[in-house]
C-alpha positions in Angstrom: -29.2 17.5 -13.4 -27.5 14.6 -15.1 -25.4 14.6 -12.5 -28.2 14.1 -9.6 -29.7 11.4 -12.0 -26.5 9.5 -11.8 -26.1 9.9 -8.0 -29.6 8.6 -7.5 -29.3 5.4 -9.7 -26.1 4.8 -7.9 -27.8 5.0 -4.2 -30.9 2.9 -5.6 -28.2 0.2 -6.6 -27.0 0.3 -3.7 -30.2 0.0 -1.9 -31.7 -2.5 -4.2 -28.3 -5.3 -2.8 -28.4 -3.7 0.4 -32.1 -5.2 0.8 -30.0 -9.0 0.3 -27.8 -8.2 2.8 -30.3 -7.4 5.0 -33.2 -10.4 3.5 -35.4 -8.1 2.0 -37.5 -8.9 -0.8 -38.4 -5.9 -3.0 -42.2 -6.6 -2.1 -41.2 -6.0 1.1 -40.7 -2.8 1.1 -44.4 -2.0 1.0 -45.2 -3.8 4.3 -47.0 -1.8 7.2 -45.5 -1.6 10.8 -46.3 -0.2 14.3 -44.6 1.9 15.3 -43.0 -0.1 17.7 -41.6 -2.0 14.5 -40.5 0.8 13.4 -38.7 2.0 16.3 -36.7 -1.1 16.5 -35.8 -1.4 13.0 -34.2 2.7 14.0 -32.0 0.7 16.3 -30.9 -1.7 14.1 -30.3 0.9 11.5 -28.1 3.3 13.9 -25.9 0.2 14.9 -24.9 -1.3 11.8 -22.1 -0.2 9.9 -22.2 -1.4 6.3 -23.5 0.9 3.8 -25.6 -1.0 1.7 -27.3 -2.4 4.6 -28.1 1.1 5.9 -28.7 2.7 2.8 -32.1 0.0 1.8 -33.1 -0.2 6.1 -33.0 3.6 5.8 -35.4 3.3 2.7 -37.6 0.7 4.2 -38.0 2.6 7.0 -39.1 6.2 5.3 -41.4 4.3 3.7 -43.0 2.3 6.7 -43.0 5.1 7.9 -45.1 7.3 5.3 -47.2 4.4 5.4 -48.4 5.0 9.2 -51.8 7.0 9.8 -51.6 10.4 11.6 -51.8 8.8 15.2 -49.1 6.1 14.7 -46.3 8.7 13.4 -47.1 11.2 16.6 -46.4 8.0 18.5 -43.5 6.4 16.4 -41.8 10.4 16.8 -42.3 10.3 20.6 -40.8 7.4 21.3 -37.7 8.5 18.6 -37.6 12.1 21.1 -37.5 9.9 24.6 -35.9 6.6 23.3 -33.0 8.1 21.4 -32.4 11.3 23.4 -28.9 12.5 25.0 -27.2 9.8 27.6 -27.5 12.3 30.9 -25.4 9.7 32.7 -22.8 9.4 29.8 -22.8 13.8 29.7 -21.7 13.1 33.5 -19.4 10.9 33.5 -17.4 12.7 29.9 -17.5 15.9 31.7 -16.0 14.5 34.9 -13.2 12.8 33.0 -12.8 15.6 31.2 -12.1 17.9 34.7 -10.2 15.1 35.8 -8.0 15.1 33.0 -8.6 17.6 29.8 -6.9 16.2 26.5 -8.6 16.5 23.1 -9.3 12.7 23.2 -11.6 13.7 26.4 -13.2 16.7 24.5 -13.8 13.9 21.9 -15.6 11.5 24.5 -17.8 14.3 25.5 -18.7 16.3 22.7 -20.1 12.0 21.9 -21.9 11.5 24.7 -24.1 14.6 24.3 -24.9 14.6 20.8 -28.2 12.9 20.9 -28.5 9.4 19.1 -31.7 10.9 17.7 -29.2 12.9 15.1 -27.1 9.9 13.8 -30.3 8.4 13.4 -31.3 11.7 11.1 -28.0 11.3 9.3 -28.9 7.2 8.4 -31.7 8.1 7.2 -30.9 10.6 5.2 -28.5 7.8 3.1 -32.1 7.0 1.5 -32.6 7.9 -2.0 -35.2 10.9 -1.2 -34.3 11.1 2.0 -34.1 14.3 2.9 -37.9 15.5 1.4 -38.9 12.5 3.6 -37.4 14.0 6.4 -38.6 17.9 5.6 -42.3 16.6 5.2 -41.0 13.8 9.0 -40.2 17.4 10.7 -43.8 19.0 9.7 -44.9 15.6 11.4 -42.9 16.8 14.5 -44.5 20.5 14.5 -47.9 18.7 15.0 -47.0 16.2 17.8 -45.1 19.1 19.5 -48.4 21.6 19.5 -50.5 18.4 20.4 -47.7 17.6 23.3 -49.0 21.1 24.5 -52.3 21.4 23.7 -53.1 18.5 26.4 -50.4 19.6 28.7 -48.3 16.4 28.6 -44.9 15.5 31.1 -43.1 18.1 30.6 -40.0 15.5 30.0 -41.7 14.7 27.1 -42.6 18.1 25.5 -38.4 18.5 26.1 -37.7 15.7 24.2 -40.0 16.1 21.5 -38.2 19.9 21.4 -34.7 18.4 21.4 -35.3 16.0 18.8 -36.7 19.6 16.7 -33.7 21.7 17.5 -32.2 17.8 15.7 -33.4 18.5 12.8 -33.1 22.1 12.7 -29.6 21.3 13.5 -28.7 19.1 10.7 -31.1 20.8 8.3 -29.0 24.3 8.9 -26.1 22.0 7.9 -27.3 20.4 4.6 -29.3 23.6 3.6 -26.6 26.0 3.8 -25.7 28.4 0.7 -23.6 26.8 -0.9 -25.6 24.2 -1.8 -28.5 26.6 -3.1 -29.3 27.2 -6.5 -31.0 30.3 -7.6 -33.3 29.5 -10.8 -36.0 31.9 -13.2 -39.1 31.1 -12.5 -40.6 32.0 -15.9 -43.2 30.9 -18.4 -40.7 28.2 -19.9 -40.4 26.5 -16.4 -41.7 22.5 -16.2 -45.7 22.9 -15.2 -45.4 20.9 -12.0 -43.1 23.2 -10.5 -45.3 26.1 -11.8 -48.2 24.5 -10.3 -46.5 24.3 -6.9 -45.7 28.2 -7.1 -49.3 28.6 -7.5 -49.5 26.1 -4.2 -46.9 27.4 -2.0 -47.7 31.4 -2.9 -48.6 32.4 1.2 -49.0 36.3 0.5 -51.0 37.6 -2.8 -53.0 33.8 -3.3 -53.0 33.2 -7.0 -55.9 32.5 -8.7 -55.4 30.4 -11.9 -53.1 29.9 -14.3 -54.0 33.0 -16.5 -53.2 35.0 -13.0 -49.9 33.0 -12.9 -48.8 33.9 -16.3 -49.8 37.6 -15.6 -47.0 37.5 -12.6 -44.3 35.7 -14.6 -44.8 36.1 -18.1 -44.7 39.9 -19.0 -40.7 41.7 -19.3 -41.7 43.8 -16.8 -42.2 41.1 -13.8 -40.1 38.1 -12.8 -39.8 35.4 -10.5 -37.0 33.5 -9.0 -36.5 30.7 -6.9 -34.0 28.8 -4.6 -33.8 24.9 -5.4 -31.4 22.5 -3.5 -30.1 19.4 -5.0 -32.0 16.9 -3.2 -35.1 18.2 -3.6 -34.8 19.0 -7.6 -38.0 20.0 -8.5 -39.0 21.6 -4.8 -38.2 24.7 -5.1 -37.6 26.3 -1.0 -38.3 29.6 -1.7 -39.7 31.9 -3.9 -39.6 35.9 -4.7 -41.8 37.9 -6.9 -40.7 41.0 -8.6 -42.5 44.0 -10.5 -40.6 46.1 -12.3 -41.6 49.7 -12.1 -41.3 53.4 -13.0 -41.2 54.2 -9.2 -41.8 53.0 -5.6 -45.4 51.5 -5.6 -47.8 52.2 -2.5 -50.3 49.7 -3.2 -50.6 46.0 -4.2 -53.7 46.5 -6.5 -52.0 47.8 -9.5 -49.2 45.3 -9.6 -51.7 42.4 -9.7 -54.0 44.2 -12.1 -55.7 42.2 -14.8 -55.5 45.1 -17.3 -52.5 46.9 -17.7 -49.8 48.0 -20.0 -46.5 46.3 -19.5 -43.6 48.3 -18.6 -40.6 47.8 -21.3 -37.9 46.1 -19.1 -35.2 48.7 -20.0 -37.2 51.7 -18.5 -37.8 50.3 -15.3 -35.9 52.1 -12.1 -37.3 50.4 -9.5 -37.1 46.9 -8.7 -40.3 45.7 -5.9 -40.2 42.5 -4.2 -43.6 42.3 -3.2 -44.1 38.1 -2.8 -41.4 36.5 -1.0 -43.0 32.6 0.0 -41.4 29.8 2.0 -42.0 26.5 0.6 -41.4 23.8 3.0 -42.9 23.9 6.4 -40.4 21.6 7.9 -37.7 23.8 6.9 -38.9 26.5 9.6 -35.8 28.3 11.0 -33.5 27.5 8.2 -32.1 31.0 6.8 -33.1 31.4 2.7 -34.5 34.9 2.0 -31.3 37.1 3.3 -29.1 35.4 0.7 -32.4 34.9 -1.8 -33.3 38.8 -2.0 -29.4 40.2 -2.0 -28.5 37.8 -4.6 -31.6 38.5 -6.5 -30.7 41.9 -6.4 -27.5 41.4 -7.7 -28.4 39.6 -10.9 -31.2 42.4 -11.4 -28.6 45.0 -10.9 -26.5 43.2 -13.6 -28.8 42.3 -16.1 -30.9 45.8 -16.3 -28.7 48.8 -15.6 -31.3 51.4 -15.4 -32.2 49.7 -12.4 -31.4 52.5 -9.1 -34.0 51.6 -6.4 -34.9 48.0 -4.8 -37.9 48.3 -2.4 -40.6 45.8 -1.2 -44.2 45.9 -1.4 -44.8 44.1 2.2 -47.6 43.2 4.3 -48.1 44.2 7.9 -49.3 40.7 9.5 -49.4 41.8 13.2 -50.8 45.3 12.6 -54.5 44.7 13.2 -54.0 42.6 16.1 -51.7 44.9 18.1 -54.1 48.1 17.3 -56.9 46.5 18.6 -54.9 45.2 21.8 -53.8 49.1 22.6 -57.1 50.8 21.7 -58.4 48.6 24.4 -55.6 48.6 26.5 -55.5 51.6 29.5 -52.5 53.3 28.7 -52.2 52.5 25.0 -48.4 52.6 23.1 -48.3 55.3 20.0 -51.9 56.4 20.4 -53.7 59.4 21.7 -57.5 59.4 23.4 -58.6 60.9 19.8 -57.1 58.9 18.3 -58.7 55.6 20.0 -62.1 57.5 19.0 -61.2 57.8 15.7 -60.2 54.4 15.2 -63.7 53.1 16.3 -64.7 53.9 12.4 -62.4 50.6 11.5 -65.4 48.6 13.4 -67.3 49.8 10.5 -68.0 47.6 7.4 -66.8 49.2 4.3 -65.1 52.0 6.4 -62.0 52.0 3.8 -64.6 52.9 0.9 -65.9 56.1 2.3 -63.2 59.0 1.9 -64.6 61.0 4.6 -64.4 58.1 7.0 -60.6 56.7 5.8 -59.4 60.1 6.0 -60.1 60.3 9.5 -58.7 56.8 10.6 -55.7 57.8 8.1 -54.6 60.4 10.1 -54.7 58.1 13.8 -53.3 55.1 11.9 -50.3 56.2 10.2 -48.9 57.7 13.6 -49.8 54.5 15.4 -47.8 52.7 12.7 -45.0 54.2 13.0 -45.0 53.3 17.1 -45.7 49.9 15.9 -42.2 49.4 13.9 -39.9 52.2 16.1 -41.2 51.0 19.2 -43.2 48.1 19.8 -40.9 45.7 20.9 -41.1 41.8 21.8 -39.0 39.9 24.6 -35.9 39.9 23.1 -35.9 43.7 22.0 -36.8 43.4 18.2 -39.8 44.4 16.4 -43.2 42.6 16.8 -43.6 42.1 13.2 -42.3 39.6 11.7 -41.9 40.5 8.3 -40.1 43.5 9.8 -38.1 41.5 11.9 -36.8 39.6 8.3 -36.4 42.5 6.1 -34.8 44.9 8.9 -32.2 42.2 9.6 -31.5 42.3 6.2 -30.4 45.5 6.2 -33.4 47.1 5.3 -34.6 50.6 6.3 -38.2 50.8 6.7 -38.9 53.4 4.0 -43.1 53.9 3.6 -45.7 53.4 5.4 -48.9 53.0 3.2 -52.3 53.7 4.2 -54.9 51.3 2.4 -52.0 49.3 0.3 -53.6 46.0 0.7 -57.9 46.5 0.9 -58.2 42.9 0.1 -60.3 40.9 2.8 -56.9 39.3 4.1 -55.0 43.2 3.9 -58.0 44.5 5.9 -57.8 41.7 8.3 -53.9 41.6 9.6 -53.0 44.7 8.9 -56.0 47.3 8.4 -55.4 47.6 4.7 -51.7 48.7 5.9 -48.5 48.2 4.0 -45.0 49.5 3.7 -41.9 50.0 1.7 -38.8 48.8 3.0 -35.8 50.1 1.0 -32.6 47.6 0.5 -30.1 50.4 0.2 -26.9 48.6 -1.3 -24.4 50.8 0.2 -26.0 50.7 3.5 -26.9 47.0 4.0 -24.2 46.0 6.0 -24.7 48.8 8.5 -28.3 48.9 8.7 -27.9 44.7 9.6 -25.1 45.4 12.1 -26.9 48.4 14.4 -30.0 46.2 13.9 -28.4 42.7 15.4 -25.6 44.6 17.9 -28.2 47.1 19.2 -31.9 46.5 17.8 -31.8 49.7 16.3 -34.3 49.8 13.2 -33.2 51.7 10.4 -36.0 54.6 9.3 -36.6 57.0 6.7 -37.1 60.4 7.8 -40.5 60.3 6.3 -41.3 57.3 8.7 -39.9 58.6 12.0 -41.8 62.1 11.5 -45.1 60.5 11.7 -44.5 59.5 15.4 -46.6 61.8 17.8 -43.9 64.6 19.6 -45.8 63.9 23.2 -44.6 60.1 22.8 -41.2 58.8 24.5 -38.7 59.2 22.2 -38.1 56.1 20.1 -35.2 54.3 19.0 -35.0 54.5 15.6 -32.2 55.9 13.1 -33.5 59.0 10.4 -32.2 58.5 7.8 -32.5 61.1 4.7 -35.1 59.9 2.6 -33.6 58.0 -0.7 
């Protein structure tokens, strides 16, 4: 950390005699401007070459720029998309010299003239001291302008270059994000209270409540929490897992995130259950963290408590509901049988899950229409709908349980019909599980799993595998 602190002082010296260079009073720095204003001083920025200079224009500008009302950024990030977007002309001309004549100094010309200017303009910015959270939360910015771009069906040219400059970011963000500069820290009952208050913020799957439910999920031996954190954003953390450690595989989320209950001593757990895993940062959508967060979180687990055998999550089923209700209205529906459409018109019900008589009977239509939802519903590029299945199976998951009434909480009952399931990160079989999965979109299934699908069904593609 002392480290970081030095880095930062050294950029904000250089910022604070870069703003001389470039005749900048400190008071300055707080001025408004259109976006207009703003767009030129991205030119200026993106054409100078001292590093002073760019380093306090870059900072003047982030913060012009977080100065702008809702409106004004859409319109300061549009003009960036068209204004700063790939030379088509220059592509032409590089790639015909390059026909003409290929060399490596031609290669160079091209590979130039189609990197957008809008990414050198990214990297400037980025000199700023805090540049790159202002750039996460610009990006979130972008997301909106994009849906908006749609939403009132703009020139198509326009939605393209308000894409481009996206795929920019996810670009350069991919780059600066990458694993080797992660660092995996504890989350625990020691940690600084404004990073435990944005855990309780940025938790997206079991909300928590307070701080006494907070403590309850980090505090006791038998749970723990950990986190990925890069350098630039110190006290951000990206990513965040939750872990119970248990006796066995658990089928439900209730009991974990029971008020009252008896702690498990640390040493006697055998299981391991990720059943939390939360993104952070919005504008850090399609950046890869939980592959490398979960395996490495496994192995410090695996090191640190030996009796540890069996590493499972306790996940949620997002797109569950909402595909069930498309096939039992649909005429020919996928994994489901006339009965058992009638039987699933008791879910319609309020309270159905409470009456045994009445779960009993969707239980028995649900749990085979579950497992046609993860062995065979499909989306366009061949992978599973779900997208939490789509994540843990690339992993190299297998797909382990399927649990009827795991989550009966209004949001469990919602997207997934109170459904959740198990998947089981099987350290010898990782590796194969997440090659068959990415060569041939083969999911990887328990025995358990595939018998549940109905015998007068096409066959699905899914790999038995022995039950662990």
């Amino acid at each position: 950390m002392a480290a970081i602190s030095f880095f930062g002082d050294l950029l904000q010296t250089i910022s604070e005699r870069g703003r001389d260079l470039i005749g900048l009073g400190r008071g300055d720095l707080g001025a408004r401007a259109s976006a207009q204003e703003l767009l030129k001083l991205c030119e200026d920025l993106i054409s100078r070459r001292g590093e002073a200079s760019g380093v306090a224009l870059a900072r003047l500008i982030l913060d012009r720029y977080a100065s702008l009302a809702r409106p004004e950024r859409a319109d300061f990030l549009r003009m960036v998309a068209t204004e700063f977007a790939a030379d088509h002309e220059a592509v032409d001309e590089a790639i015909a010299a390059y026909r003409a004549a290929p060399s490596r100094a031609a290669l160079g010309v091209l590979h130039d003239a189609a990197e957008p200017r809008s990414q050198e303009l990214i990297r400037r910015l980025n000199l700023a001291r805090d540049g790159t959270l202002a750039l996460v939360r610009m990006r979130e910015d972008l997301f909106g302008l994009r849906r908006a771009l749609r939403d009132e069906e703009a020139d198509p040219d326009v939605i393209d270059a308000a894409d481009s400059l996206d795929s920019d970011f996810e670009h350069l963000f991919a780059s600066w994000f990458n694993r080797g500069f992660l660092v995996l820290r504890p989350i625990d009952w020691t940690t600084p209270a404004h990073i435990l208050e944005k855990i309780i913020r940025y938790e997206a799957v079991h909300a928590i409540a307070d701080w006494d439910d907070l403590r309850r999920r980090i505090a006791p031996q038998d749970r723990r929490c950990f986190a990925f954190f890069h350098p630039a954003l110190v006290d951000e953390p990206l990513i965040f897992v939750e872990v119970a450690l248990t006796a066995g595989i658990a089928p439900a989320i209730a009991p974990i995130l029971a008020h009252e209950r008896e702690p498990l001593p640390a040493r006697e757990a055998t299981t391991a259950i990720f059943y939390s895993i939360s993104n952070c940062q919005k504008g850090l959508a399609g950046v890869t963290f939980g592959n490398f967060l979960i395996k490495q979180v496994v192995e410090d687990l695996a090191r640190e408590i030996p009796s540890l055998k069996t590493f499972v999550t306790l996940s949620p089923v997002p797109g569950f509901a909402a595909w069930l209700d498309r096939e039992r209205r649909a005429d020919a529906p996928q994994g489901l049988t006339r009965e058992d459409v009638e039987a699933l018109r008791l879910i319609d019900e309020p309270d159905w899950h409470a009456d045994k008589a009445k779960a009993e009977i969707v239980r028995k239509a649900m749990i085979p229409a579950a497992a046609a939802y993860f062995l065979r519903a499909k989306n366009e590029r061949g992978k599973p709908l779900d997208p939490v299945a789509r994540f843990h199976l690339g992993n190299g998951a297998r797909l382990e349980r399927l649990n009827f009434l795991g989550d009966v909480s209004r949001k469990g009952l919602a997207q997934s019909r109170g459904l959740m399931v198990n998947y089981l990160y099987d350290l010898s079989a990782i590796e194969k599980n997440h090659e068959t999965f990415a060569n041939l979109g083969t999911v990887a299934a328990s025995s358990a799993v595939s018998r549940e699908l109905r015998n007068n069904l096409p066959p699905a593609r899914a790999v038995a595998l022995a039950d662990a």
